[in-house]
N, C-alpha and C positions, 0 to 999 in steps of 0.2 A: 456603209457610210451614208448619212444623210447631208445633202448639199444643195445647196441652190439651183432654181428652177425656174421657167417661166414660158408662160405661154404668152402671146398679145391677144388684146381683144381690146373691142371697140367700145368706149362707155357714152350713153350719154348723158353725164354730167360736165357740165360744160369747162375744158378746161383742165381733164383728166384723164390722164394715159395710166393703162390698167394692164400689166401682166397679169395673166393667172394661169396656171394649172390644178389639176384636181387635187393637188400635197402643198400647194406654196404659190403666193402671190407677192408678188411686190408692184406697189402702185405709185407712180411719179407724177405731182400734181407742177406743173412748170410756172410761173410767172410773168413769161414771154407773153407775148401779142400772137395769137391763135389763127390756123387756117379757120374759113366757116364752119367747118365741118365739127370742129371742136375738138377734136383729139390729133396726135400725131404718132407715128412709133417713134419708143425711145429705146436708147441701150440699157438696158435693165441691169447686167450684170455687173455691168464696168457704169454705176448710174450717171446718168447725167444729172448738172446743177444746173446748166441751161442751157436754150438751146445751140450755143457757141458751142458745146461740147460736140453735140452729136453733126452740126455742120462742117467741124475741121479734121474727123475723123476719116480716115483715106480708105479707100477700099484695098489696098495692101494693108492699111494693118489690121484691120477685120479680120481678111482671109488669114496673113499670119500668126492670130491670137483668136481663132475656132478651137475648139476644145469642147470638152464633156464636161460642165462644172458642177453636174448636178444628176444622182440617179438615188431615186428616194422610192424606197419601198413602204408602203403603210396599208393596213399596219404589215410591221417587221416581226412580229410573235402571234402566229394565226391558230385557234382550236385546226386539228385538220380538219377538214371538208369543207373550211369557210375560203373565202374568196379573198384576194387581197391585190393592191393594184401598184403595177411599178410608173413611173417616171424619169426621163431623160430630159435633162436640157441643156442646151449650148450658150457661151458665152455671150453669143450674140444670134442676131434672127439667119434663120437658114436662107443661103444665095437662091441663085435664078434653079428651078428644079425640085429645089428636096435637098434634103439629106439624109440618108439612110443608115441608119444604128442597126451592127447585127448584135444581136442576143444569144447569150450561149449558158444552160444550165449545167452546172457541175453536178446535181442533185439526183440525177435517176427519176424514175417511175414517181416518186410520191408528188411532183408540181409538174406544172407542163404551161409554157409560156410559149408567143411566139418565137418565130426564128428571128424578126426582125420588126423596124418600128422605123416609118419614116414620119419625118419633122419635114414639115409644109415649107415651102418656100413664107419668107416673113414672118415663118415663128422660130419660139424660141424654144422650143420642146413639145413632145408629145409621150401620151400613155398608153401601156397595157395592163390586157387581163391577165391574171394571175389565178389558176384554180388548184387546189393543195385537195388530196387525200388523207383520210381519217389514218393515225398512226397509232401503234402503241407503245414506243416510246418517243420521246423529242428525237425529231433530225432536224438540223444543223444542215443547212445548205448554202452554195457561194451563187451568184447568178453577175455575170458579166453584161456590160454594156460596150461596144466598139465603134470608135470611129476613127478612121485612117491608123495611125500610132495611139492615140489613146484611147487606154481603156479603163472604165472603172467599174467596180467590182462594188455587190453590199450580200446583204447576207440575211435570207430569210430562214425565219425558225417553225417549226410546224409544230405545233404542242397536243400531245396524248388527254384526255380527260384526265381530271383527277384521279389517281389512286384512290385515296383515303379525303376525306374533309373535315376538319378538325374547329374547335373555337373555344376563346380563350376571351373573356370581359372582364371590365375593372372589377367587377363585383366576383368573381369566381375564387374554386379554389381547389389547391393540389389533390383534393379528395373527388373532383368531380368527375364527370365521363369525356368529357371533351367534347360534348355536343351543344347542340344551341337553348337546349332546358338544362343542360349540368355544365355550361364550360370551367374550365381550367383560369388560374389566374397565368400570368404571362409567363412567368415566371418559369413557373410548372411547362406549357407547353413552348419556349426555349429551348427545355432541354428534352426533346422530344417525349416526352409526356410522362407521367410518372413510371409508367411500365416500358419505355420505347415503343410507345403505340407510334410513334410517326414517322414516318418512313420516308425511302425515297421516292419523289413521284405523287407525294401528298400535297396539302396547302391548309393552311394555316389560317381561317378568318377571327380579326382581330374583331372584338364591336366595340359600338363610339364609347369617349366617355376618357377619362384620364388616369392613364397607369404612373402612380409616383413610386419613382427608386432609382436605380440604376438597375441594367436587364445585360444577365450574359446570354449571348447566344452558342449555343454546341449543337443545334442543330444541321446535319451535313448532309447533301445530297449527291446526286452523281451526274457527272456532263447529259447522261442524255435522261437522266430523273431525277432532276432538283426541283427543291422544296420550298415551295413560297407561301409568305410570309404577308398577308395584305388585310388593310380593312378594309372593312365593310361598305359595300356600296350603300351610298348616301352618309355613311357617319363620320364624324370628327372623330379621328382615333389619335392622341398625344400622350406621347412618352416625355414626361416631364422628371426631369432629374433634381430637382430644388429639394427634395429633402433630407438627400445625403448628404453627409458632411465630409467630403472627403476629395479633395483636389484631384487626385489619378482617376477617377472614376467617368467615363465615359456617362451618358446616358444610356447608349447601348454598345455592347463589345462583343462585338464579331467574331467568333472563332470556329469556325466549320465552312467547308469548303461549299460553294453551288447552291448558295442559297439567295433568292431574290426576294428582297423588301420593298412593300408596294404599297404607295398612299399613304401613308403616315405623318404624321406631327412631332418632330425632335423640339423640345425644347429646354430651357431651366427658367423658373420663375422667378427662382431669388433675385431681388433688388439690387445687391451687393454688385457693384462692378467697377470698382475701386482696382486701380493698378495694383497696390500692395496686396499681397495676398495676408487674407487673414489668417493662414498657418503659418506661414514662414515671416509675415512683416517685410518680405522682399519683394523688387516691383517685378513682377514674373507672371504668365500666365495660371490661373487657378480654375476655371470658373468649370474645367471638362468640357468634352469633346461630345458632340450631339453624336456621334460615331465613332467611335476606333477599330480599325477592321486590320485581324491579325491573323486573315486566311486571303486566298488566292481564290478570285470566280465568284465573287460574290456581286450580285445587281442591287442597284438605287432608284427605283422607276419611281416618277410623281409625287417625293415625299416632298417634306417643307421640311425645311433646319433653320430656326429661328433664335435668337440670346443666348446661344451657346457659349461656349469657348469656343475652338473649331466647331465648324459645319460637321465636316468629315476629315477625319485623322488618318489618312491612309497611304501605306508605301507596300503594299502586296502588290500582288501581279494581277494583273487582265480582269480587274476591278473594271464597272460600265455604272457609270453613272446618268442617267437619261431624265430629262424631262422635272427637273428638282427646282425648290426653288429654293434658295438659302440671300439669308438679312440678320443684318442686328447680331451675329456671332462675331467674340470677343467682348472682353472684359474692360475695357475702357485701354487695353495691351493690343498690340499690330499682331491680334490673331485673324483668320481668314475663312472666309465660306467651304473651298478646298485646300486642304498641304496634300502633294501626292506625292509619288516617286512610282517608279514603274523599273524590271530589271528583264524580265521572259516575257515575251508576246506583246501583245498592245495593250494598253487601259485606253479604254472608252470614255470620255468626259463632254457627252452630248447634249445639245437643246436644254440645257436648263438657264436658267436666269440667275444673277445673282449682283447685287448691289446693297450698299451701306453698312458694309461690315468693321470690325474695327479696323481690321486689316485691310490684303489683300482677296479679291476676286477668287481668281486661281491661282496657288501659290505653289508651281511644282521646283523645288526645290530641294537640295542635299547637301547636307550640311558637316557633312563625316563620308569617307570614303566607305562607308557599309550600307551607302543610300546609292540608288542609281536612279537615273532620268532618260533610262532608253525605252523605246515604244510606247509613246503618245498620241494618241489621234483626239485633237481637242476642237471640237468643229459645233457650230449652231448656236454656241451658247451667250446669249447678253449678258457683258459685266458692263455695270456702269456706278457712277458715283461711292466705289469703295473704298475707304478708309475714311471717311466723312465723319464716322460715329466719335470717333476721335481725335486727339488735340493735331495741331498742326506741326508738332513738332515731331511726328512718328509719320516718317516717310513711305508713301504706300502707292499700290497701282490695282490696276484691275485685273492684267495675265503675266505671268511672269514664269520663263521655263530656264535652269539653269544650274550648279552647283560649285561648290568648291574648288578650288587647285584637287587635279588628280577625279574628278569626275565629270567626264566629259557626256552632256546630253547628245543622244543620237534616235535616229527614225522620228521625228517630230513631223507631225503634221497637224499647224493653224489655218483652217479654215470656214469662211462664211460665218465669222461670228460679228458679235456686234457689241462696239465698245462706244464708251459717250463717257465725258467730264464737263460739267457746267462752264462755261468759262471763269466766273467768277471763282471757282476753288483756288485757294491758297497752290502755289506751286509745290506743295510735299504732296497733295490731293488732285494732283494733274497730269497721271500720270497712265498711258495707256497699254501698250505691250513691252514686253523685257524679252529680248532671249538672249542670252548668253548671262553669266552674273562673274566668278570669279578665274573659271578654268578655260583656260585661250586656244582649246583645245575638241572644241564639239564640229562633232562630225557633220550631221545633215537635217537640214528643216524645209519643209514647204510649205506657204506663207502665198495662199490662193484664196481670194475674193472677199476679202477679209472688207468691213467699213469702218473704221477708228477715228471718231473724232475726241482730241485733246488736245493740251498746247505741249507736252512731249509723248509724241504719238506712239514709236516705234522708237526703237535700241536693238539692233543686230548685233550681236558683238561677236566676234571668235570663231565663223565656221567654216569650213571645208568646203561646204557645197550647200548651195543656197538655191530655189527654185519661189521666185515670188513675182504672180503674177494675178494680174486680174482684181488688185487691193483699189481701194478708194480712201483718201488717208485726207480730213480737215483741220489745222492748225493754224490757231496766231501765231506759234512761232514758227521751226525747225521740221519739216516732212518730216524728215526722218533722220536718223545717225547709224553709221556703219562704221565696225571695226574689222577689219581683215586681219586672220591668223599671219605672222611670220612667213612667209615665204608662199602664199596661195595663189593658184593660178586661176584668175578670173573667169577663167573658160569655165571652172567650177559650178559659178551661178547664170544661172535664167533670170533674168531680170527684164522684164516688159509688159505693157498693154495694162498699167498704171493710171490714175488718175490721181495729182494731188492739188491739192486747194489751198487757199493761203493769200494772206495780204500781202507776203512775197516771200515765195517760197523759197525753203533755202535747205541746202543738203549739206550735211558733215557728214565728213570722209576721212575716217582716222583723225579727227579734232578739226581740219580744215575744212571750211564752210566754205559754202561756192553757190549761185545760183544753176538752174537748170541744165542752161547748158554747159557750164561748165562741169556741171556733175555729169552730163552724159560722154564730154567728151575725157574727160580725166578715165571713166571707169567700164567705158564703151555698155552702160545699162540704159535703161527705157527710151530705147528708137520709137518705140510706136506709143510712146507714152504722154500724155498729156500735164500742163503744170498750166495752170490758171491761178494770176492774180486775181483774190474775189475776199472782201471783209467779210463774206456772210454768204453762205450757200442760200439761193433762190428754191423755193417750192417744197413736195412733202416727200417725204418717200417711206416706205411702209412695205416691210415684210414679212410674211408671214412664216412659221416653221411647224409643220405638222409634228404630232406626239407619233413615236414612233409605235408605243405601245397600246393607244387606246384611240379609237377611232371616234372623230369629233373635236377632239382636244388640239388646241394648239397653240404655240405663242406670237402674238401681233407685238410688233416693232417700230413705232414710229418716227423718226426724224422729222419733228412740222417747223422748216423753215420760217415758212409764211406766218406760222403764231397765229393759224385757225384756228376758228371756237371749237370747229370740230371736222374731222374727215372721215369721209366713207371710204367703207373696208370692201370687197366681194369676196365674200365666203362662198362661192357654190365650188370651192376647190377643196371644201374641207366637209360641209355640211348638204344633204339633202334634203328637199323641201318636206315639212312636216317633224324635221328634227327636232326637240325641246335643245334649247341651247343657253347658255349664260357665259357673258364676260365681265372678267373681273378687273380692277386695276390692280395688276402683282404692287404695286406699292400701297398700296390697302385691301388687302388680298382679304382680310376678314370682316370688310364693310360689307353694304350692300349691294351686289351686283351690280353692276352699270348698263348693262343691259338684259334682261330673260325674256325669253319670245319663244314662238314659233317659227324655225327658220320657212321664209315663201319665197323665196329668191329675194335677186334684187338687191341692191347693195344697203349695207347696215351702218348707221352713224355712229360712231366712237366722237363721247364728248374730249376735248382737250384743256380745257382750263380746270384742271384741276389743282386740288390742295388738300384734304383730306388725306393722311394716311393714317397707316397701323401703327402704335407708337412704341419705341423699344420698351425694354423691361428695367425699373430700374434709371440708377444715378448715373447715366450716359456721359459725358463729355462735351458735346454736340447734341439735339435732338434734329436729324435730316430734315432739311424740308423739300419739298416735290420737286420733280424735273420739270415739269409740266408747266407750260405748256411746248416747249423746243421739245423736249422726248418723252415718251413715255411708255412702259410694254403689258402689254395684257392677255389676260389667261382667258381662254374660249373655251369653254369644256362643257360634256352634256348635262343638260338639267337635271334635278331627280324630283 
């Protein structure tokens, strides 16, 4: 699991309080009238909007809402013998002493961490080293963090060298050698090469340039020798599906098990994004799926899914989606960046970004009882501004987890992700988490550290057992709406150590609306929670999410209350002095960097007034315009 973290540290910029640790920062820039000194501690996790927050907060609810919210390994996929560094942090800053986190490896002999890791009195987490041995195949390791009752758990991978190294360019072709003077066209190496040169345990480099078609993959590898699938360091590598004429057709189609795709560009170029489909003259999705993935264990590290139909078309199992960026998919139809479903084990759906789709964000949904919605873990990832691309009459949100009468979602876990809607959206485009949709019937979701701002934030509807803590929720209208199953015993949900905002906040409970305390006391939830009238959250807050897979990369998050021209970031939690670095604005991800340097310490300015983006493809509906300057998210990754 990758989760929130934070260290404090002192800046001096005047007027700005700086978490950071070496995987994730979050910086709170306040509005208040300042000590001399110029900074203060805030609560970082549970943020503060000003400093009202953090002065009516009681030292009982502190102590009873401490917790682990945060143990981030990066990177989490290591060659062996390279080094890699973990991180722990707490909801809030450690009391008078320390706090001591024991460490415990499931893994044997190939890593060796310590046994323990204390967090300073006044902060908010601290790191170790991690040192991994050379393997020769992948292991697959769990490594525990504990404090008091909780504990949380992630999972580092140690990777063998290549097998085999194989490449495949636009210009290639099935008669070639599969090397980098004779590659193979894609096509050809797909299907593990014309002779089954590819094997498990190999890797596949794509070079820049643009594959047009539609691409089956039968490529398979095995848990602990799968086969990846990546381009080229430094090149634009795009699977462009525009020249097929054929609506079922994916861009790329998925069918072998353990294989991970890395870096790449999905997209479709044709213009046409017309509701009706030109084959059928029906208003139906046509446009394909930048993905259809029709195996179990397959990886999405770092790609872009851009004017598709779907982003990714996926209901297999223990699919991990990491670090993606998907936009502009759908047809002028309420298609979505992800449709997932999940039935054996967990699907991963982490750290990637994703807004302005026709649709929905994440759309995990079931829509026939031969779809399930069990074992979710959807944590890290920005949806914001989705369904935008399209007319106001196709109702849309950003995450949405739920299914039919007769399919009940279970093991769901939402957290530390980041959600945002303009205010001015149309109310069918206001729409920010869903969980529950038709079946009154779902078991269990936890629903920790989550930040949503919209004017319908949240929708609980139907569950057994609910665990939601540690959320920050800003709305013009309604906190939030709860539906309790038939006959549930409250004792079911954790409910506290909350923060919601609002020009006057109001809670529905089963359809009746109530302020605060009425909601607290009808449903005995958030004792130690906080409800502030406020038209307008005060100050900036920015956080950052390191890539799990590639070290340097990461995504910045900003909330700029204040509507600064620009705010400084502190990268020395991601980047080391003398690192070549560039960031991009994910909502013009193919302009020109907004910044490239050498990192020298010292904090780096992100401009805010922006307006420039990348523009859909095609007769859109809507053409988005910028968040910017209230939000905006950006890609850090290394220079080449």
């Amino acid at each position: 699991m990758i989760l929130i973290s934070c260290l404090t540290r002192h800046s001096k910029l005047a007027g700005l309080t700086v978490c950071a640790l070496p995987l994730l920062v979050i910086a709170t820039l306040l509005s208040s009238n300042w000590h001399d000194a110029g900074f203060t501690n805030a609560l970082l996790a549970d943020p503060a909007v000003n400093e009202s927050i953090e002065s009516r907060r009681s030292p009982v609810s502190v102590a009873g809402g401490q917790t682990i919210t945060s143990f981030i390994i990066s990177p989490a996929a290591v060659p062996g013998g390279r080094p890699s560094t973990g991180t722990i942090s707490l909801r809030y800053p450690a009391s008078a002493g320390g706090i001591l986190i024991a460490l415990q490896n499931s893994g044997g002999s190939d890593v060796t961490i310590p046994s323990q890791v204390v967090i300073p009195e006044g902060k908010s987490g601290a790191s170790f080293s991690i040192t991994t041995k050379t393997v020769k195949t992948l292991v697959a390791l769990s490594l525990s963090a504990t404090y008091q009752t909780a504990i949380a758990t992630n999972s580092l991978t140690i990777l063998p060298a290549p097998k085999g190294q194989w490449f495949a360019s636009p210009g290639g072709s099935p008669t070639g050698q599969g090397t980098q003077n004779s590659p193979w066209d894609l096509a050809t190496a797909l299907a593990h090469g014309p002779n089954r040169e590819i094997r498990p345990g190999d890797t596949v480099w794509l070079r820049g340039g643009r594959y047009a078609g539609s691409y089956l993959s039968t490529l398979s590898g095995t848990e602990k020798e799968p086969i990846m699938v990546r381009g080229f360091p430094g090149e634009r590598v795009i699977i462009d599906k525009a020249t097929i004429n054929d609506e079922k057709q994916p861009a790329l189609k998925v069918k072998g098990s353990w294989v991970w795709f890395w870096g790449i560009e999905i997209t479709n170029s044709n213009s046409n994004r017309q509701r009706n489909s030109p084959y059928t003259g029906r208003d139906q999705p046509w446009r394909g799926s930048g993905a259809d993935v029709y195996a179990p264990n397959v990886k999405f590290i770092n790609m872009i899914f851009h004017d598709n139909g779907q982003g990714i078309w996926d209901k297999q199992d223990m699919t991990e989606v990491h670090g993606c960026l998907f936009f502009y998919n759908g047809n002028n139809k309420r298609e979505h960046g992800l449709y997932i479903g999940n039935a054996v084990g967990t699907k991963y759906i982490t750290d990637n970004v994703l807004f302005d789709q026709g649709g929905y964000g994440i759309l995990a949904h079931s829509d026939s009882s031969s779809s399930s919605q069990r074992g979710l873990h959807i944590e890290g990832n920005v949806s914001f501004n989705n369904g935008i691309l399209t007319g106001d009459d196709q109702t849309t949100g950003n995450l949405q987890v739920g299914g039919v009468r007769g399919v009940a979602a279970e093991r769901v876990v939402i957290k530390n992700n980041y959600i945002y809607n303009p205010a001015g959206n149309a109310a069918s485009k206001n729409n920010g988490i869903r969980l529950g949709y038709d079946d009154t019937n779902n078991k269990d979701v936890k629903l920790h550290d989550n930040y949503i701002v919209s004017r319908v934030p949240l929708l609980i509807w139907w569950w057994q057992k609910v665990d939601f803590q540690g959320n920050t929720i800003y709305s013009a209208g309604e906190s939030l709406n709860v539906k309790f199953p038939a006959g549930i015993n409250r004792s079911n949900y954790r409910w506290d150590f909350n923060t919601y905002l609002s020009p006057e906040p109001a809670f529905a409970n089963d359809s009746a609306m109530s302020g605060f305390a009425r909601w607290r006391q009808q449903t005995g939830f958030d004792n130690h929670s906080q409800a502030l009238a406020t038209r307008r959250p005060a100050g900036v807050q920015i956080f950052i999410r390191p890539n799990k897979y590639e070290a340097g990369r990461a995504h910045i998050i900003v909330y700029n209350w204040d509507l600064r021209d620009q705010v400084a970031v502190d990268l020395s939690s991601i980047l080391s002095p003398g690192a070549n670095f560039e960031i991009r604005d994910a909502q013009n991800y193919f302009g020109d960097a907004l910044v490239q340097t050498t990192y020298r310490g010292g904090p780096v300015f992100l401009p805010m007034k922006l307006s420039r983006m990348t523009l859909p493809v095609g007769n859109v509906e809507r053409v988005p315009r910028h968040t910017a300057p209230e939000f905006a998210v950006f890609v850090l990754q290394p220079s080449h």
